[in-house]
C-alpha positions as CSV (number, residue, x, y, z in Angstrom):
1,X,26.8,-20.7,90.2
2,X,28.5,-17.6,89.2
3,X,26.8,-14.0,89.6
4,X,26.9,-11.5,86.5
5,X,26.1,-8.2,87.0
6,X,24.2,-6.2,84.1
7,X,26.6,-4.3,82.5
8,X,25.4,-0.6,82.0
9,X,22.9,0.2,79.2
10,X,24.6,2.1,76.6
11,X,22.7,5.2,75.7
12,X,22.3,5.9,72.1
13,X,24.9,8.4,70.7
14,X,22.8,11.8,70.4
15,X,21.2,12.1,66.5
16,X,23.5,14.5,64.7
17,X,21.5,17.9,63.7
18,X,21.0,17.6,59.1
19,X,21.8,21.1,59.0
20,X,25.6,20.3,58.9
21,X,26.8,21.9,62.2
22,X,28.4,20.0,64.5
23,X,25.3,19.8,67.2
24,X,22.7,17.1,68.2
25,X,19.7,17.7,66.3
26,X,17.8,18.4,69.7
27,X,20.0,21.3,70.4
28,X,20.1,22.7,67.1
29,X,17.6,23.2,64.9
30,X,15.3,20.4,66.8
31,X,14.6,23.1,69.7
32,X,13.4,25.6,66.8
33,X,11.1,22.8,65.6
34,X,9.5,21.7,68.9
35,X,8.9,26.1,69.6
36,X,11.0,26.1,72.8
37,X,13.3,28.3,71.0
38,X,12.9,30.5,67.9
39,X,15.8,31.2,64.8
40,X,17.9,33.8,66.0
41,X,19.2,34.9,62.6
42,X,18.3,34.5,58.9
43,X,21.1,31.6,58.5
44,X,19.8,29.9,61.6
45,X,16.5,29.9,60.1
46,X,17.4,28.4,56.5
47,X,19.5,25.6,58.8
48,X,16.4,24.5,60.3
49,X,14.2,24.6,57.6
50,X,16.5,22.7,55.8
51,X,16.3,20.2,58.6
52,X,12.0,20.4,58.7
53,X,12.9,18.4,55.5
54,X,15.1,16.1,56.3
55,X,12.8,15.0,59.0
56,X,9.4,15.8,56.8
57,X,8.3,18.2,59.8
58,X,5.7,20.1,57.5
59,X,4.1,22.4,60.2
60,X,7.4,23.7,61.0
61,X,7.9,24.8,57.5
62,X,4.1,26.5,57.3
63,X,4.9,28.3,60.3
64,X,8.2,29.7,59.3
65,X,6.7,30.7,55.9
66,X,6.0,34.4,55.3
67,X,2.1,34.7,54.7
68,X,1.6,35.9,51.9
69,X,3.4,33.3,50.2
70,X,3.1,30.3,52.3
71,X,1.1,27.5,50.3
72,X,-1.9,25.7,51.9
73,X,0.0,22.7,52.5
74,X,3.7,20.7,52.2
75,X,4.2,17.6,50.0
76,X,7.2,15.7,50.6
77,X,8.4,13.9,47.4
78,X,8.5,10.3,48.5
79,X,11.9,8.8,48.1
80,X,13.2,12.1,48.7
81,X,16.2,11.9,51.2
82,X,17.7,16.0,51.9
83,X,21.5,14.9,53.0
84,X,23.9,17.8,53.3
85,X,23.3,21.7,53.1
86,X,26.6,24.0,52.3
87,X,25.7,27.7,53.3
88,X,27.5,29.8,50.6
89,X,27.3,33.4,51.3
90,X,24.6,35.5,53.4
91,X,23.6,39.1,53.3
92,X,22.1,41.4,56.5
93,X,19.9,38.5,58.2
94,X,21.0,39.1,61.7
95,X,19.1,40.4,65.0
96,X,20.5,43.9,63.4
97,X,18.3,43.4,60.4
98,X,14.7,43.4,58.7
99,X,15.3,41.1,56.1
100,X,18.1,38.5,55.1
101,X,19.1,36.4,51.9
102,X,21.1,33.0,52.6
103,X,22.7,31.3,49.3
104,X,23.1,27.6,49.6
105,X,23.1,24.4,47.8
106,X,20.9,21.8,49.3
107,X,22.0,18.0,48.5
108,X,19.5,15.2,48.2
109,X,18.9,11.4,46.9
110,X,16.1,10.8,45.0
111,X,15.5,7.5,43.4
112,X,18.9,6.3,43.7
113,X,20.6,9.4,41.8
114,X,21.9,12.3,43.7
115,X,21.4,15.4,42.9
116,X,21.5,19.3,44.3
117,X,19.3,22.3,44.6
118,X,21.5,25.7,44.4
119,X,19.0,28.2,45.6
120,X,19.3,32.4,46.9
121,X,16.2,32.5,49.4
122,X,15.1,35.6,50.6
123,X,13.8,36.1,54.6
124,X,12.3,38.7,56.3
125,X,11.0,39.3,59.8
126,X,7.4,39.3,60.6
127,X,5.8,39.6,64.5
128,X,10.4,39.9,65.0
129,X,10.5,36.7,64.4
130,X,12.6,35.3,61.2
131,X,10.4,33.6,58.2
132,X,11.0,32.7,54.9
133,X,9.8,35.1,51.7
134,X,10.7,33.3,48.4
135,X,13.7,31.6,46.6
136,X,15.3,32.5,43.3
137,X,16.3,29.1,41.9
138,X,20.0,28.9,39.6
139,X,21.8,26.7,38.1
């Protein structure tokens, strides 16, 4: 009788970050949404809420949401899948500044059609630490 010896487990490759850059999602925005590390930067900030959407992490949006215009609660649109986010231009939004707008389009599925969501949002700091304020939505 032969012997065989176990070959190694392979480890999963880590889970890319959805905020596009080229980081596992633990080290990237994921450390902002488990609170062991808070959004340096206005940009940084939009990344990772982008990402509290793709993974439907709804108490990480409410606590980066300035307060006097968070809502009571976040509804996720079922069959919603958030699947790329381009950054397109930013304004002041760095550990420099008070308040911060990121332009970006946002690309999702829904129901089997893709679509986008071109949106301006606006962020300020509150406490020093970087929250959302509001969004102008465009075309």
């Amino acid at each position: 009788m032969s012997r065989r010896t176990k070959s190694p487990a392979r480890s999963a490759a880590p889970k890319a970050c959805p905020c596009g850059l080229p980081a596992a999602y633990a080290e990237c925005c994921g450390r902002y949404h488990a609170g062991t590390a808070a959004a340096p930067t206005a940009e940084a900030l939009m990344r990772s809420r982008f990402s509290a959407f793709a993974v439907q992490d709804g108490p990480y949006l409410l606590r980066t949401w300035h307060p006097d215009t968070r809502p009571e609660s976040i509804d996720f649109e079922l069959g919603m899948r958030w699947i790329r986010l381009e950054i397109l231009d930013t304004t002041d939004g760095s550990a420099f500044h008070t308040t911060g707008t990121v332009t970006f389009r946002a690309h999702y599925s829904s129901g089997g059609e893709a679509g986008s969501l071109y949106e301006q949002s606006r962020f300020s700091r509150v406490d020093g630490a970087w929250v959302y304020l509001d969004a102008v939505l465009t075309d």
